[in-house]
Structures are given as C-alpha cells and as structure tokens.
C-alpha positions in Angstrom: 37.4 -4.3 -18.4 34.8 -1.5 -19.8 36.6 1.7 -21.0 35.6 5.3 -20.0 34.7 7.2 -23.0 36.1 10.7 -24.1 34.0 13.9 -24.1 32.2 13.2 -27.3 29.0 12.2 -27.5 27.9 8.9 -29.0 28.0 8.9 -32.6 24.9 8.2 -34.8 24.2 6.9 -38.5 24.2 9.5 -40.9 20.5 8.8 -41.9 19.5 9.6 -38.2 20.0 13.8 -39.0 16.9 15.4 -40.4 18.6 17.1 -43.3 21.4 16.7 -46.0 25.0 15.8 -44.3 27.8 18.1 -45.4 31.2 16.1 -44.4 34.8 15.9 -46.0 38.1 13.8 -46.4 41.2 15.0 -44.7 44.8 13.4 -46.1 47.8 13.2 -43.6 50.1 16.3 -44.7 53.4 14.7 -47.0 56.9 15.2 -45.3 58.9 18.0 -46.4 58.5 21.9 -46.6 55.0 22.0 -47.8 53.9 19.8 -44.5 53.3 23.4 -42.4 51.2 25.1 -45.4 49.1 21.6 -45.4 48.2 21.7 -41.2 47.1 25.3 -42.3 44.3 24.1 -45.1 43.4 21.1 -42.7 42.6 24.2 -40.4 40.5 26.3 -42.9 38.4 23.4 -44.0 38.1 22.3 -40.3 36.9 25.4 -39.9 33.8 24.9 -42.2 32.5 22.9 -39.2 31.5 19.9 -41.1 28.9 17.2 -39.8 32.0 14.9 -39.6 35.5 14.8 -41.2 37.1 11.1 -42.4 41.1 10.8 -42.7 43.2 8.9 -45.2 45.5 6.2 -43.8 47.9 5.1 -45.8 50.1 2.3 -45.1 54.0 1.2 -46.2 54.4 -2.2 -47.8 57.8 -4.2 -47.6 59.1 -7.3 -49.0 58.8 -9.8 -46.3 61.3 -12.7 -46.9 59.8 -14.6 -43.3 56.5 -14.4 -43.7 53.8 -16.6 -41.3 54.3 -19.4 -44.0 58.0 -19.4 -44.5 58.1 -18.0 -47.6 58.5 -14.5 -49.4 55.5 -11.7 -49.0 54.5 -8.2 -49.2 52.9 -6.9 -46.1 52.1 -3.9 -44.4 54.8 -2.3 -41.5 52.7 -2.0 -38.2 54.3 1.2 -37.7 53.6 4.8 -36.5 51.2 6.4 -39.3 50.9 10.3 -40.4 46.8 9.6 -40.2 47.6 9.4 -36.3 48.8 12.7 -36.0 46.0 13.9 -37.7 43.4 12.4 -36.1 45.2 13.4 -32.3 45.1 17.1 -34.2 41.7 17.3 -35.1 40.4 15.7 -31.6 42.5 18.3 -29.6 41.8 21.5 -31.7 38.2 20.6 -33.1 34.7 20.0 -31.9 33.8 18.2 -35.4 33.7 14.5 -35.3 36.2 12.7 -37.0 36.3 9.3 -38.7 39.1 7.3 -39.1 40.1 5.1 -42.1 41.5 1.8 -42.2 42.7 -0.5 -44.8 42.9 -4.3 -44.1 45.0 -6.1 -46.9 48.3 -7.3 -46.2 48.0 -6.7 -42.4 48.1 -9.2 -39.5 45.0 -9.4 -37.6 46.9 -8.4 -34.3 48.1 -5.2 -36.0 44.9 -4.2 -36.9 43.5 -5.0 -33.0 46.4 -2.3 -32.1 45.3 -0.1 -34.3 41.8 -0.2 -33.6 42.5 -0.2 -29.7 45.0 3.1 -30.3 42.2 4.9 -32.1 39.7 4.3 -29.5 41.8 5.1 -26.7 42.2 8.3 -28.8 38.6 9.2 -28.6 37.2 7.6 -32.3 33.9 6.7 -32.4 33.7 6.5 -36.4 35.9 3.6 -38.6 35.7 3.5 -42.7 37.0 0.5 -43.3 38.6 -0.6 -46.6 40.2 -3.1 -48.3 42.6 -0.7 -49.4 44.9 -1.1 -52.3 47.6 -3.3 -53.0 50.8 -1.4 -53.9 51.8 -0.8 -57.5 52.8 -4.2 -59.6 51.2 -6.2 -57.0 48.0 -8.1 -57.0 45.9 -8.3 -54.1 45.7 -12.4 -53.6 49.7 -11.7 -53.6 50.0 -9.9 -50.2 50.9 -11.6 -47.1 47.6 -10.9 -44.8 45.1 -12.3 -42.4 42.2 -10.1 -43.7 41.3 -10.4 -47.3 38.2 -8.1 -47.5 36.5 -4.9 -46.3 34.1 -7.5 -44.4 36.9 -9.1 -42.4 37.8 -5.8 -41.1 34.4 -4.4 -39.8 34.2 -7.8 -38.2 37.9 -7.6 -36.2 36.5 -3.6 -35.6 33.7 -5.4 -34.0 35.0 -7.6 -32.1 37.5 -4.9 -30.3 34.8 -2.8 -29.5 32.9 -5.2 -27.8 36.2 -6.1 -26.1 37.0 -2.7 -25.2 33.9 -1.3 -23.9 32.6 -4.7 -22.3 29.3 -3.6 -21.9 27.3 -4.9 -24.4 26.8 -1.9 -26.2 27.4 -0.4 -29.7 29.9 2.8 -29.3 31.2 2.7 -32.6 29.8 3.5 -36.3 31.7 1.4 -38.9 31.2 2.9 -42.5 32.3 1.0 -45.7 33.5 1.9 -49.5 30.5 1.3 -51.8 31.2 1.8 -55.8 28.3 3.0 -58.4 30.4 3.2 -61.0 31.5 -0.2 -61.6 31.0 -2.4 -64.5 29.3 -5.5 -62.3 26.6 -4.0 -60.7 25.4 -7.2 -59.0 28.8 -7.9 -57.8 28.6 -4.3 -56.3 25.7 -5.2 -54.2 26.7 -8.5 -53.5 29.7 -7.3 -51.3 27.9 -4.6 -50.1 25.4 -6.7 -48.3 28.4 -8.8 -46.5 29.8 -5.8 -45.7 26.0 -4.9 -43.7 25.7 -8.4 -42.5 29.2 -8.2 -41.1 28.3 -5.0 -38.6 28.8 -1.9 -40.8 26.3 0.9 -40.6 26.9 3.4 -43.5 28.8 3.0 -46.8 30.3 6.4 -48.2 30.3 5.6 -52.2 33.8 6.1 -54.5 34.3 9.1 -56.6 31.4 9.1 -59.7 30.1 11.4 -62.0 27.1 10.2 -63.3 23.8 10.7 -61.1 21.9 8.3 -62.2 24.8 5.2 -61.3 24.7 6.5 -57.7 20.5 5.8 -58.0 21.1 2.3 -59.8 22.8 1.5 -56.7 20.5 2.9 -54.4 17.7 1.0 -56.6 19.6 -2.2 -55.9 20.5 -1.6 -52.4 17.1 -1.3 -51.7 16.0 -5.0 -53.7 18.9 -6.7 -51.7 17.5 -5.9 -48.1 20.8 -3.3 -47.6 18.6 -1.0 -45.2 22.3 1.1 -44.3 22.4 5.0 -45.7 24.8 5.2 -48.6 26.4 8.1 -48.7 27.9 9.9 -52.6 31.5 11.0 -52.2 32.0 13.7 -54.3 35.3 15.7 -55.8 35.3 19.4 -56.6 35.1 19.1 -60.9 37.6 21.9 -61.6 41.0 20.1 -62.3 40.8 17.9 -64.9 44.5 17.2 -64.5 43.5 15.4 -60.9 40.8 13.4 -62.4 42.5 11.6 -65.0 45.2 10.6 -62.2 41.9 9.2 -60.3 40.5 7.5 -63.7 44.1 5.7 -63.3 44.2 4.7 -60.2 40.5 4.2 -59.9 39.1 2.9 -63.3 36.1 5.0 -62.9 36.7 7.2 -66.4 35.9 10.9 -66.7 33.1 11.6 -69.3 33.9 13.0 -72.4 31.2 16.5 -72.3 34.0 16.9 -68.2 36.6 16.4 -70.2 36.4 18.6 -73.3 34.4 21.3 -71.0 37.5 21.8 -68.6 40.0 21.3 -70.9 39.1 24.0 -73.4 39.0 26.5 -70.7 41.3 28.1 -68.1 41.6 30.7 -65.2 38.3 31.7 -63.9 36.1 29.8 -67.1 37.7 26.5 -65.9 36.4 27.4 -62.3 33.5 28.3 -63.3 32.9 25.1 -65.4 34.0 23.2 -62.9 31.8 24.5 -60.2 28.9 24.1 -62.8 29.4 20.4 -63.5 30.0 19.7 -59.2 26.6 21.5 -58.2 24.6 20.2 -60.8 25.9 16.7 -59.8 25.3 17.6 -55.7 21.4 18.8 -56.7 21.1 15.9 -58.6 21.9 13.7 -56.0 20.4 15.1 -53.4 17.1 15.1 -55.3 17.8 11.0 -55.9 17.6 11.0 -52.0 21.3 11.2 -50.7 21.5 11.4 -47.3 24.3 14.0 -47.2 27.3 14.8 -49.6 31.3 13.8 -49.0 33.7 16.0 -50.3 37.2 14.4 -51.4 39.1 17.5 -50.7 43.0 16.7 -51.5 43.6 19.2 -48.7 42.6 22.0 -50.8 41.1 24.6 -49.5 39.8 27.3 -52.5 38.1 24.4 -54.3 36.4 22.7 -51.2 35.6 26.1 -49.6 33.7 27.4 -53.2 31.7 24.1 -53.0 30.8 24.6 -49.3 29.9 28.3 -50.1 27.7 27.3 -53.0 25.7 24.3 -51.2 25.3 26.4 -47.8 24.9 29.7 -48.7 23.0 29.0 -52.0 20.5 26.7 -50.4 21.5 23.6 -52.4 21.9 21.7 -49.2 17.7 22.6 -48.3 16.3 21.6 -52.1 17.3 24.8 -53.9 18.8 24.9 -57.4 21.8 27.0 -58.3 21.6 30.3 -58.0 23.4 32.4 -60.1 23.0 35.7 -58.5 24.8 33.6 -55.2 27.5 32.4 -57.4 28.2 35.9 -58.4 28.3 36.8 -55.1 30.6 34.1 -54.5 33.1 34.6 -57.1 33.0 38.6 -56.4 33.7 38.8 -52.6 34.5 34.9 -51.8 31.7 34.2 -49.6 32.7 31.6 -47.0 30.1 28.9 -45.3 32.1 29.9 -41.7 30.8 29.4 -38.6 30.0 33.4 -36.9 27.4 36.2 -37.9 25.3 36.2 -41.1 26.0 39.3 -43.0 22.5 41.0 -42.9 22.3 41.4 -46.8 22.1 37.5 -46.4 19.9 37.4 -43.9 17.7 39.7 -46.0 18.1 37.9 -49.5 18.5 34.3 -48.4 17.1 33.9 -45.1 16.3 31.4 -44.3 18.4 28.8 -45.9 20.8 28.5 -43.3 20.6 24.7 -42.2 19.5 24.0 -38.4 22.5 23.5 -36.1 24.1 19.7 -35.8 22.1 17.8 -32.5 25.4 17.2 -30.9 26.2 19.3 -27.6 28.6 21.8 -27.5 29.1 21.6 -31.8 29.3 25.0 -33.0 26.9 23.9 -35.8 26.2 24.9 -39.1 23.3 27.1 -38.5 25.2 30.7 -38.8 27.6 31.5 -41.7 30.4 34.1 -42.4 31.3 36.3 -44.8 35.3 36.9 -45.4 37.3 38.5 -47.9 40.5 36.9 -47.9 41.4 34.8 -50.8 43.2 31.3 -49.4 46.2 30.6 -51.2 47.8 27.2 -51.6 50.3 24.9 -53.4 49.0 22.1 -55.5 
C-alpha cells in the first residue's frame, strides 16, 4: 500500500545544488541537567538554516545469553532512541531538512525495517547509513547481527522504501561514511563502490585534516566508476583536547604543526589558531572540488557559529579566500550567518557574497544574513 508523503519536498543529491553545501551534525542531548541547555544550542545552530542537518543515533548493546544461534552475543536493544526525539524536534520546529543516521552491526534485520519504517512515517527523506561501531572491548565479527556492513543496510533501506511507497519510485537519498584518511587507500574505494552499487547516493567523508587525502580519494573515486558526490565532514580546529579523544576513537591522528599550534596557545590565540587552520582546510577543499562542507558540531554552538560566520559572510563558500578584515569583524561584534536583514555596511562592503537561496519551497534559505551581538554561552 503506497504511503502519503509529509509536506517536504522530495529530497535531491547534494551534487544537484549549483553552489557549495553548508550542512551540520546534530547529537541527541545526554540525560541529566545539561539536557535543556543542549535543546537550546540544537536551536541556535538550527537556526543557521543549513542546506540539511544529519543526527547521531547511537545504540545500547547488551549481553545476549539466547541469541538466534543458542549461544552467548552482544547485540543491539531495539528500543526507543534519544535520535527520535530529535529528529520529531527538528521536523516540527524546522523547515531545514534533516537526515537521519543509522548504524547496522549487531541489529536484527527486522529491527532495522522498524526503524526505517518509524523514520519514514516521521517524514525522513535522508538515511546515512553506517556500520557503526562495536562497543568498547568488542570486536565487530563478535556481535550478534544480521547486517555486517554499511552495504547491507542501504540495501534493507532500499528495500523498505520501495515497500513503503509502492510506486516504483525513489523517495529516499541514502548517504554513506567514506574515509580519506585511512592507511589502505584501495580498500577505501573498494567498499565504497559496494556501498554505490548497493543504492547509496552521496557518501559524507570522516573527520580529516589533510586536503590533499580528501583529493586522493576523489582521484580514486573517480578511476573506480563511483560517479556519487562525496561530501568532506569537517570539525571546528579549536579544541585540541576534543581531537585527540577523536584520534582515539577514530585512528585518524592530529598533525603535529595542529597540535603544537593549539597547544601553545589559549583564550582568544587558541581561537584564533583554530579558526585559521579550519578555513584554510574549508578553502582548500572547496578549491579541490567539494561539493559542500559538513560540520561535526558536538552541539556547540560558538565554535560552529564562528565557522558559519566566516564561510558565509566572508565569501569562502563562493571562492573567496579569508579575509582578515571579516574576521576582525567577526571576532569584534560576533557576526552571525542568521537568516533576516543584511546589515547595510555588509551590503556595502561584501555584497554580493551572500549565496542564492536553497531551491526548496517555503525554505527560508541562506540568501540573507544577520548581524547579532549576543555572545552564546555554553557548557562543554
């Protein structure tokens, strides 16, 4: 039986916009005292009016003693998730399109159909799906599961759309985890291509630093018949304290010039370093053909909201260096790439570098930007 579909339009590729993509990761808000403070920054950066905004999803594991095959096993619990109530929060308050992550490993293949049926019923158009990782001091080929891979899971995503719509019809844009900094870069592309053949459309790259990996593996793409725009995620450089927890989890290691530049400075020279090192990266990449930029934003607003600033107001997004007079400006008054009225020294200096509003009816776009004041405070 075909499906109605919500009041959002269709979604589209990212490669299918006619300039740079600004989007961003949300994370589900931690139980406890800090949960209201984290709805509030989900807000503020909602409020940026991305071209699209993905949310984490992360799953419990237990200890399984009656698994499928009688024995012992570590699986996921098919139970509510915090990622839901995000993703019902930014449908109801938002017009910005959303994308919804899903891991696959250690889940039943009839969990994963109710979760993919939930989120369409919902109103999500846009699935990243992931292997995801295996909790700590637990291998992957350990977990009691029906879907191994990444590939597996754009396959079951497949199959439920076709299922739920009925018509014959693509509704749904499946993006995938792509990795340029990785020690086998054949392997890399290897899995990437099953992961095209399988029915994904877009592949949004793990955290990197190094410009030039990100073109290897569009070089290599490219050789291998992967036609599907690859997307750089990228993480505000001004905490060097949160990067080496990512080198950790992820393997990919922070250079040494990142590392002794932020962690010989502090206060408003760490920012400023920071800042430096992320828009130089973003120009790069954008000049080695990116079709857009992800930001990994932790939920935290001033970081996010300076790199947003910087790329929108400072014209990165349209092919312009840094500017330092923009920075200044920046830095001095906290400039904020908001949706509203451009201030008309902006419009008199910088016009026009405001990007041309998102295609999508009844978006508030990102054509128009904002000025304001107020300095966003938040806990770590």
């Amino acid at each position: 039986m075909a499906h109605p579909q919500p009041p959002h339009s269709p979604p589209a590729p990212v490669a299918a916009t006619v300039r740079p993509t600004l989007s961003m990761e949300l994370f589900p808000p931690r139980s406890g005292p800090a949960a209201a403070a984290t709805w509030g920054r989900i807000d503020t950066l909602l409020s940026t009016s991305p071209d699209f905004v993905s949310v984490t999803y992360r799953p419990r594991f237990v200890t399984d003693p009656r698994d499928d095959e009688g024995g012992a096993g570590v699986r996921v619990v098919r139970e509510h998730n915090p990622a839901e109530d995000v993703v019902a929060h930014v449908l109801a308050t938002s017009r910005v399109p959303l994308m919804a992550h899903l891991t696959c490993i250690g889940y039943r293949k009839r969990d994963v159909v109710e979760i993919v049926t939930l989120f369409l019923r919902m109103g999500v158009r846009r699935f990243l799906a992931l292997r995801g990782d295996p909790p700590a001091g637990t291998a992957a080929d350990e977990l009691a599961g029906e879907l191994a891979h990444a590939d597996d899971l754009v396959r079951v995503i497949r199959e439920v759309e076709a299922e739920y719509f009925d018509d014959g019809r693509q509704h749904v844009t499946v993006a995938v985890a792509a990795y340029p900094a990785t020690s086998d870069h054949a392997q890399a592309i290897e899995v990437l291509a099953a992961k095209q053949d399988a029915g994904a459309d877009m592949a949004i790259t793990q955290v990197f630093y190094d410009s030039q990996d990100y073109a290897a593996l569009l070089r290599g793409a490219t050789y291998a018949g992967i036609t599907m725009p690859i997307l750089p995620g990228l993480i505000p450089l001004t905490d060097l304290g949160r990067l080496t927890r990512l080198e950790a989890l992820t393997g990919v290691r922070v250079p040494a010039h990142l590392r002794d530049a932020l962690g010989s400075a502090s206060g408003a020279r760490l920012v400023g370093r920071g800042l430096d090192a992320t828009l130089t990266l973003a120009t790069e990449l954008l000049a080695e053909g990116a079709p857009g930029l992800h930001l990994y934003t932790f939920n935290r607003t001033r970081p996010a909201l300076d790199v947003v600033s910087h790329l929108r107001l400072g014209g990165i997004l349209t092919g312009s260096p840094p500017d330092p007079q923009m920075r200044e400006a920046i830095e001095r008054g906290y400039l904020q790439a908001t949706p509203g009225g451009m201030p008309a020294f902006l419009q008199e200096a910088h016009s026009p570098l405001s990007p041309p509003s998102a295609s999508r009816p009844g978006h508030p776009g990102t054509a128009s930007l904002s000025v304001s004041t107020s300095t966003v405070k938040e806990t770590v």
